[in-house]
N, C-alpha and C positions, 0 to 999 in steps of 0.2 A: 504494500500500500504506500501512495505517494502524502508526503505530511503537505505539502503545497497544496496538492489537487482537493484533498479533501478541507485544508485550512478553507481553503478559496470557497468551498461546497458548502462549508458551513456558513462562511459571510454572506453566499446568496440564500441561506436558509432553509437546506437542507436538513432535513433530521438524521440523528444515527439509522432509524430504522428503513428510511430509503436511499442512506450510500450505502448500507448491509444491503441491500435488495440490486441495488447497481453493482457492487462491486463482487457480489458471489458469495458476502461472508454473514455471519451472524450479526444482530444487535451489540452484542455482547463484546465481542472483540472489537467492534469500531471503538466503542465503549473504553475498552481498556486502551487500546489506540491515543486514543486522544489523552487520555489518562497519561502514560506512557512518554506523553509526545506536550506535555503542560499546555493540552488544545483544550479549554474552557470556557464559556461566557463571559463576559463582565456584564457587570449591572449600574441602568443609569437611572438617575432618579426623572419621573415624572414631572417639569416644569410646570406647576400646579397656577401660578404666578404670573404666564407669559415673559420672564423674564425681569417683569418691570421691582422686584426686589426679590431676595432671597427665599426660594423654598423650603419649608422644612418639611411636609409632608412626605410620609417616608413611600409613597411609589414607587417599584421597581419593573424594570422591566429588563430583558435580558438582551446582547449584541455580540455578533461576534467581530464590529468593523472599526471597535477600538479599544485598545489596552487598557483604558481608564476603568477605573472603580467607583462608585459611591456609595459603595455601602457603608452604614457606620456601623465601625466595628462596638461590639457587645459581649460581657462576659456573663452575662447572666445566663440561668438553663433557658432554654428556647426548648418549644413545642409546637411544631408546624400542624395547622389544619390543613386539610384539602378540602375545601369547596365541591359545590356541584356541576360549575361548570356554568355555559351558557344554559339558558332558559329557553327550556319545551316542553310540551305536554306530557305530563309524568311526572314531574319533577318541579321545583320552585321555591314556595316559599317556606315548605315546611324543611329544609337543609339547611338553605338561607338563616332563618330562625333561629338553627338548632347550632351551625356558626360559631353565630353572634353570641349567644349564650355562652359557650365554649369558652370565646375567647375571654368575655366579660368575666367569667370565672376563675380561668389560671392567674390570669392579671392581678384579682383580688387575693392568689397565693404568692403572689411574687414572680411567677414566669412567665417570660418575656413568650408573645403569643406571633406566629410568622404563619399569615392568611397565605394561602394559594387557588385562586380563583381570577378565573378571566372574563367574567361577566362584569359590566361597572353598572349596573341598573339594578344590582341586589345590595342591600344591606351593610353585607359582609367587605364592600368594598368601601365604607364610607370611610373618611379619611379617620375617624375616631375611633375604630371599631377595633380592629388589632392594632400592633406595637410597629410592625412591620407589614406589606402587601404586595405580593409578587402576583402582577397583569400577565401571567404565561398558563400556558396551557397544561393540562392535567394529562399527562404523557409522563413515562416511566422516566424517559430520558429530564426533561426537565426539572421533574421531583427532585431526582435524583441530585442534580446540579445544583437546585437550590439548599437541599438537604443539609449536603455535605457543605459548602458554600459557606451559609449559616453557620453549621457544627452544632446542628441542633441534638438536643438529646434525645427526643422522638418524635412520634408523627400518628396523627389521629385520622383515621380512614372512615368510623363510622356516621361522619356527622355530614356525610354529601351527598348520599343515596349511592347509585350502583357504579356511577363511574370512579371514584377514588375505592370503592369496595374491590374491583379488579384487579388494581393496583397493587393491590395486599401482598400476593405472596412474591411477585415480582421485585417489591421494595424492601421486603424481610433479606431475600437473597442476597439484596446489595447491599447489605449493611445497616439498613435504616431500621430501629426499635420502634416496631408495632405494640404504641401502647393501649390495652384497653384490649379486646376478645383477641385471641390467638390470630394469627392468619391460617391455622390448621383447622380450627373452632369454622371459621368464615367457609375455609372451602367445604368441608364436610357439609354445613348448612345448606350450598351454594350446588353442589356436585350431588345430582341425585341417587346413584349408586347409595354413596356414600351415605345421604340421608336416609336411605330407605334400610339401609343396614345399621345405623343408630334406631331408627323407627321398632326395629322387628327387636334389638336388644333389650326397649325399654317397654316391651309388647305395646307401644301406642299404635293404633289402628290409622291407616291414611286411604284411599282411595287408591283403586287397581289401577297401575298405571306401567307405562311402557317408556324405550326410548326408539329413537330413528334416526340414520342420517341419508336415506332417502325414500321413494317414495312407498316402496314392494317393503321394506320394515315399518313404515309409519302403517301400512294395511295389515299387516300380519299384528301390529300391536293393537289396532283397533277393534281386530276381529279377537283378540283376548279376553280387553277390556268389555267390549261392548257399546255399541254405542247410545246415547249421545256421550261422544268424547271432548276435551277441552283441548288443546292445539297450541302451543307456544314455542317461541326459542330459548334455548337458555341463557341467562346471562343479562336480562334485561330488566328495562323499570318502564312502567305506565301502563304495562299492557299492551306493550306495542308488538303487533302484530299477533296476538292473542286471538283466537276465537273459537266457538261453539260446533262441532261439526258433527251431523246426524246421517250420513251416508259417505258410502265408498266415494262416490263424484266429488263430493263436496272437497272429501279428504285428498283427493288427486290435485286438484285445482289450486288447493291449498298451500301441498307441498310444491306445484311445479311455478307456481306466480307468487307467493308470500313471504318467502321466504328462501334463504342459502343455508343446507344442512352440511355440517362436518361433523366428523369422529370429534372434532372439541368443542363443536358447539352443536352439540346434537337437538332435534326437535324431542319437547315432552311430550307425550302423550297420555292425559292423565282420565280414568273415569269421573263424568260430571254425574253430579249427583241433582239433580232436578228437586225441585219442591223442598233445599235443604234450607237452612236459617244459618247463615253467616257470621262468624266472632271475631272481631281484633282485641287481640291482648298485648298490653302495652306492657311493658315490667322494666325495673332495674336491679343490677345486681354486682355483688364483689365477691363473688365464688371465686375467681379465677385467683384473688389473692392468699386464698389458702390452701394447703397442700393436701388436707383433708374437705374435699366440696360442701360436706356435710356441715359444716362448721361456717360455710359462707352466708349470707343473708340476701335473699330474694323480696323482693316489694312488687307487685302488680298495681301498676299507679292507675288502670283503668280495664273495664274488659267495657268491648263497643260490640251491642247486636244492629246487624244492619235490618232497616228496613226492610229494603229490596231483597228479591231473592239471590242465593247463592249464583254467581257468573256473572255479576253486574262486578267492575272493578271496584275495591274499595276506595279510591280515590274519587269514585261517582256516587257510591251509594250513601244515602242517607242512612246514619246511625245514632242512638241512642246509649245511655251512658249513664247509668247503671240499664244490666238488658233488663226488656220487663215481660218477655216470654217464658225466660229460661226457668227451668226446674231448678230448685236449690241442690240436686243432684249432679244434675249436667251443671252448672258451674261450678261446683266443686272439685269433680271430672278436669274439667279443662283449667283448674287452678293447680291439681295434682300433674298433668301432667307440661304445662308451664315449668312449676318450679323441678320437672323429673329433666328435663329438657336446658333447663339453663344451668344444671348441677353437669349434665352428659357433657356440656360443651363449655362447661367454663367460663360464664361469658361474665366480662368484667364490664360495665356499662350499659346501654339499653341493647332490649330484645324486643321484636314483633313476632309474634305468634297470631296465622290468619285458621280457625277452624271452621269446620262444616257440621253441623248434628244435622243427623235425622234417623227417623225412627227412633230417638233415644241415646242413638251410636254418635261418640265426637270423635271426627276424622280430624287428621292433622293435614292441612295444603300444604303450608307452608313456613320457613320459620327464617327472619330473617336479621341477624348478629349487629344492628343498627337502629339508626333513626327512621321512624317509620313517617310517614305522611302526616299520621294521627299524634304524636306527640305535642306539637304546639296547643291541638281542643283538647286533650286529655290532661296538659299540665294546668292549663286557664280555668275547666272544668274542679279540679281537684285542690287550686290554689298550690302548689309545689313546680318550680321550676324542675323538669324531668332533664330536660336537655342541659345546665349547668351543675345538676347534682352530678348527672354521668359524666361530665367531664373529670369532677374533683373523683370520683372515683377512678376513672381512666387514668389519676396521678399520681395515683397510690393510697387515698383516702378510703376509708371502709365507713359503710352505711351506718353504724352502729354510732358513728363519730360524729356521723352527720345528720343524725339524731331521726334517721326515716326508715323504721324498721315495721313499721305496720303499714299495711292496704287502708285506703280509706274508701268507701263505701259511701257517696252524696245520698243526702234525704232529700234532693231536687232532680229531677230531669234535667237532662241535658242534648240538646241533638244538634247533631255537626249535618249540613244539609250542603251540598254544592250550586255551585253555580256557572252555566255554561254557556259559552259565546253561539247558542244556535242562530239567536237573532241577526248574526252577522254573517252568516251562510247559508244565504238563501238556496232552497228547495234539498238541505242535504235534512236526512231522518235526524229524528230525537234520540230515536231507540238508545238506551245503555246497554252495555256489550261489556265484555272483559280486557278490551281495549278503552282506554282513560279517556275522558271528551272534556271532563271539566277544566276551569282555569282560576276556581278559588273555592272558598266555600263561611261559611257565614255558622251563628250557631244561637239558639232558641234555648233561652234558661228558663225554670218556672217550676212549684210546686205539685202542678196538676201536669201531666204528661202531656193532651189531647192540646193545651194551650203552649207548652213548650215548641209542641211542634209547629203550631200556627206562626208563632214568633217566629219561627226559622225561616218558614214560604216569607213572611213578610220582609226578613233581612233579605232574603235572596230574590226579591222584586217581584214575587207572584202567590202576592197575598190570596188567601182564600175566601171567596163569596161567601156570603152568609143567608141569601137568596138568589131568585132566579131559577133558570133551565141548566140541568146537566146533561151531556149527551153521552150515550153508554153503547158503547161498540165492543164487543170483545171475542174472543176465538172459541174456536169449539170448548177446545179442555178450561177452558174458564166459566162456563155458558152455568157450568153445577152450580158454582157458586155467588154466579151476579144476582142470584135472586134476593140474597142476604142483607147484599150490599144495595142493591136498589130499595130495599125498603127503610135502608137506613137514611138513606137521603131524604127518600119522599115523607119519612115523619120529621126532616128537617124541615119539612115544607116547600122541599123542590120540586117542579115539573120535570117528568122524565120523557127524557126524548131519545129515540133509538133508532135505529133499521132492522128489516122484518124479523130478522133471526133472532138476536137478542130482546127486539116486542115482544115477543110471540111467547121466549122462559116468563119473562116478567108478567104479562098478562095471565099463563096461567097460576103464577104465585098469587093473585087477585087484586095487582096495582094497576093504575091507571096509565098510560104509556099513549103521546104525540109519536107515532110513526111518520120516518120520512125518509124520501127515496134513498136507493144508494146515486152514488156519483153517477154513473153510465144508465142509472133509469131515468132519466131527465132530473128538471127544476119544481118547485124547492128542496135541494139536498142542504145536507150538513155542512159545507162550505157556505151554502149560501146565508146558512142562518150564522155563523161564525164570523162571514164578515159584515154583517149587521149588526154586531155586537147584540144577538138573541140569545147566544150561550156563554154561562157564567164558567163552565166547566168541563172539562173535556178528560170520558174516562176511554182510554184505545190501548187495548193488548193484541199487541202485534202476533198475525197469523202464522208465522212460521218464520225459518232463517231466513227465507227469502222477501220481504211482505212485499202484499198487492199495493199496484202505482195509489189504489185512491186512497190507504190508510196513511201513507205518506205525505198523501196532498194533503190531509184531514191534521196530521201531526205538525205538518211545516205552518201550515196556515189556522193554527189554532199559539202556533208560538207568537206569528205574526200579528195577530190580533191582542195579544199581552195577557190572554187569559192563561191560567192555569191547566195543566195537561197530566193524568197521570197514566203512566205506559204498564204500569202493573199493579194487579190486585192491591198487593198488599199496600202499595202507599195511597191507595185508594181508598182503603179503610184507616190508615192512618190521616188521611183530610176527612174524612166524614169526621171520625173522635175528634176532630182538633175544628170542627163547624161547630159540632155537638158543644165542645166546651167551653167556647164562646162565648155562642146562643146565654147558657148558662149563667154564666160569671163573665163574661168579658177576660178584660185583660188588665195589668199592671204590669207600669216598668221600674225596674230600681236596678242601682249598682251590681257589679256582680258579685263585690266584695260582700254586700247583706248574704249574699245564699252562702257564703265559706266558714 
């Protein structure tokens, strides 16, 4: 290898892993190369200023096209975060958040805190917020450089979501002190083999599932499982590229346009489990600092039941906080096998554990060694910063010291509710899927449940009627139970409005019911009454993976109109109780510090 060619390669900003790729050789050796050959960055500060007086803002960003330096040197321990990166769907502000916490906390121990994130529109970047902020990208190579650079003492992977989680065992290798859950902990959790064989150790039950890396094993694993199957790549966050698949065709199509399978990054394929009830559990913990697990202390700072059914992402689903379905059985279940789970892997800071009950049985999805989405509503909800306790334990602090050794349990509802840019994409569905759509989410406090949740439609701009027409559309396999739900409405004192099929259950349950065409039987249909502003509410479960062109027109154009939409049962009856409670008692607002 030529030190010029590649010096020069690097000034036009090359990374090691594409002159490895140009030159025939590994990352790694370019790596040591440079190393080798004293070929490293320098770092110049951000003229925060425009020059017109001195900057102290400590901005860094990296160059290979001058010898100069500015970094101020520092002897204190330093602890690099890694951020999440630019901002996409999946990801945002619950990393962001959890950060800034971070950071705010080692500072308050005395360690000098070194941000790495290349988004300047989050938080994490503000000029206050860490000690130090390096504007580069979340790439192994660059970590690395600033790592070492620094002379930092360790480095916190859990607080960015999946992209510095990648990073982990990459940056264990080179030297960097992974503090807070192992990088062995992270892959096991990460690496399904591996999960499924901690799963079967600690007899926890999960869903029949398979792996693939092309299309003739994703069918051989479907025809195991059975379908409807769930469909994913490994290694990712938002649900992207996620989905539902209930046939051969579907599953062909999936693998040969969705997605790139390899032997490393193989497609999941896991059994979905329909009509299941959904749990995020949020926890922390300082197992890992003892040699005996048994001796560590676990805290479950929240267990979240989502509204919606199971395969809607939790990043869309609306959930509730304490659950108010569950059996004191089943959550004891799934609190026994949390704290079995975070003793197996050691994990020294926050954990997300996502489960599935049904029929009684609580399946484990998924478990993930980090900050979860849910952290920021969970610590607000419970008044405990989650994301800055687990820092100071990722420092070496134990729970016991930091005085949070008991779950706490709200005598208030609490529901975390999203909120989603449909109204800015015109004619695309509403439908939730197990791919992520939202881009925030809002949260409805309150004594009485049915009013918690009203509060949340209302934070999230689609307050609930309290009169008027509702219009009731839904699929065969739903057709059992609108009868239930239609008469909860109409002793609301709503008008029910339907087309023929769903008339026809209702009618003979003995309610009253406005029939009106479908779209393709001429005028007045349900669009027409929707953009009249005739309907207050809009209840449509979509027909299959596929839905027909007019439930979509009915879905786009019921967004468009500002009313309210619900695409499934269950949060169908969760706006009825929350009309219901109302009606009742109204509402009150107070702080949220009264409910803690």
């Amino acid at each position: 290898m030529n030190l010029e060619t590649i010096t020069k390669a690097k000034s036009f900003g090359f990374s090691d892993k594409q002159i490895a790729n140009l030159a025939g050789k590994s990352e790694q050796e370019i790596r040591e190369f440079r190393h080798q050959n004293d070929l490293s960055p320098s770092y110049r500060l951000v003229d925060t200023c425009a020059a017109e007086f001195e900057a102290y803002t400590p901005y860094y960003y990296s160059s290979y096209d001058r010898g100069d330096d500015e970094i101020r040197a520092s002897e204190t321990r330093k602890v690099m975060i890694l951020g999440g990166g630019p901002n996409r769907i999946g990801q945002g502000i619950e990393f962001d958040y959890c950060c800034v916490h971070a950071s705010f906390a080692l500072k308050e121990t005395g360690i000098e805190t070194i941000m790495v994130n290349s988004n300047p529109e989050t938080v994490s970047t503000d000029y206050d917020t860490s000690d130090k902020l390096f504007f580069e990208p979340l790439t192994l190579e660059d970590v690395l450089n600033i790592y070492h650079r620094e002379k930092c003492w360790g480095a916190i992977v859990q607080f960015g979501g999946q992209t510095p989680l990648n990073l982990a065992i990459g940056l264990q290798d080179n030297g960097v002190n992974i503090i807070g859950t192992s990088p062995r902990s992270i892959e096991i959790a990460e690496d399904r083999k591996l999960f499924a064989a901690m799963l079967t150790k600690l007899d926890i039950p999960q869903p029949e599932n398979g792996l693939a890396v092309n299309e003739e094993e994703a069918l051989a694993a479907s025809k195991k499982v059975g379908y409807p199957v769930l469909v994913r790549p490994s290694f990712v966050l938002g649900g992207r590229a996620m989905q539902i698949v209930y046939s051969d065709s579907e599953l062909r199509e999936y693998m040969r346009y969705a997605v790139e399978a390899s032997p490393e990054r193989p497609v999941l394929v896991d059994k979905f489990l329909e009509d299941a009830t959904e749990v995020d559990v949020d926890c922390i913990c300082d197992v890992g600092h003892f040699d005996n697990p048994e001796e560590g202390t676990i805290v479950i700072g929240g267990m979240l039941e989502h509204i919606e059914f199971a395969g809607v992402h939790s990043g869309d689903a609306a959930m509730v906080l304490p659950p108010h379905t569950l059996s004191k059985e089943t959550i004891e279940t799934i609190r026994s096998y949390t704290h079995a789970m975070a003793r197996e892997l050691r994990v020294i800071g926050l954990m997300n554990v996502q489960y599935a009950v049904k029929d009684g049985v609580v399946y484990v999805l998924e478990v993930n060694p980090r900050a979860s989405r849910t952290v920021p509503f969970t610590s607000k909800t419970i008044g405990v910063p989650l994301a800055k306790m687990a820092a100071r334990v990722m420092a070496g602090a134990k729970l016991i010291d930091l005085s949070f050794t008991e779950e706490i349990w709200p005598d208030y509802w609490a529901i975390k509710e999203s909120v989603f840019p449909f109204n800015r994409f015109q004619g695309q569905d509403i439908l939730l899927s197990p791919e992520m759509k939202s881009t925030g989410e809002v949260m409805g406090l309150d004594a009485d449940l049915g009013t918690a949740y009203a509060k949340s439609q209302m934070a999230a701009n689609s307050p609930l009627p309290l009169e008027g027409k509702v219009f009731i559309s839904v699929n065969k396999s739903d057709k059992s139970q609108i009868a239930d739900l239609a008469k909860q409405f109409s002793d609301l004192g709503f008008e029910l409005i339907c087309t023929e099929g769903t008339a026809r259950v209702i009618q003979e349950a003995g309610m009253e019911v406005r029939e009106v065409r479908k779209l393709a039987e001429g005028r007045p249909n349900s669009l027409d009454l929707l953009k009249n502003g005739e309907i207050q509410l809009v209840i449509n479960t979509p027909s299959g993976q596929a839905p027909r062109a007019d439930e979509v027109k009915i879905r786009t154009t019921a967004v468009y109109s500002r009313g309210p939409i619900m695409t499934t049962l269950s949060s169908a009856k969760a706006a009825a109780s929350a009309i219901a409670a109302l009606k009742k008692n109204g509402y009150q607002v107070k702080p949220i510090q009264e409910y803690l």
